[in-house]
N, C-alpha and C positions, 0 to 999 in steps of 0.2 A: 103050681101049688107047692109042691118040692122045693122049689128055690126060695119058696115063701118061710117056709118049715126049716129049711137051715140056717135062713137069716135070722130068724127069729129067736131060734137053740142060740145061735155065734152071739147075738146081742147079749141076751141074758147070762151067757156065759161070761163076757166082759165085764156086764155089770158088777156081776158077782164076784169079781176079782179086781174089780175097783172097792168095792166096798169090803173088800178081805184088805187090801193094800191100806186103804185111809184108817183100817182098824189100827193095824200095822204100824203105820206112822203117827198115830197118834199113843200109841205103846212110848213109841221111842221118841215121843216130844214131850212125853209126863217126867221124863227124865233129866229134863230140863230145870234150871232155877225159873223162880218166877220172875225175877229182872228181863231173861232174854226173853221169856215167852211173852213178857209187854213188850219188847221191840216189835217182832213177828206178830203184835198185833191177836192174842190169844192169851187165855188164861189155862190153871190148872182142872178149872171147875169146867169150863167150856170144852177140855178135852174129855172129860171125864163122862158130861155129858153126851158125847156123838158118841163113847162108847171104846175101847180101845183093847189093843192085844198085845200080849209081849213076846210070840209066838207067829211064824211065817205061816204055816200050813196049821 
């Protein structure tokens, strides 16, 4: 049960710094022109929607 219990804290934890990371990077792809961000396959609006940071912690 223990080993169940820290698996499960370590996932969420990850999670959650995946989703602090994509906020992250999506801060510093808004910083972008819109030319490149249609190369990479994104827009301004689509970044804007998932949500973004300009801020590590």
């Amino acid at each position: 049960m223990a080993n169940s219990f820290l698996r499960n804290a370590f996932n969420r934890v990850v999670e959650a710094r995946e989703r602090q990371m994509a906020r992250y990077v999506n801060g510093a792809l808004l910083s972008l022109d819109a030319a490149t961000l249609k190369t990479i396959g994104t827009s301004h609006e689509e970044l804007r929607r998932k949500g973004a940071s300009q801020y590590l912690f």
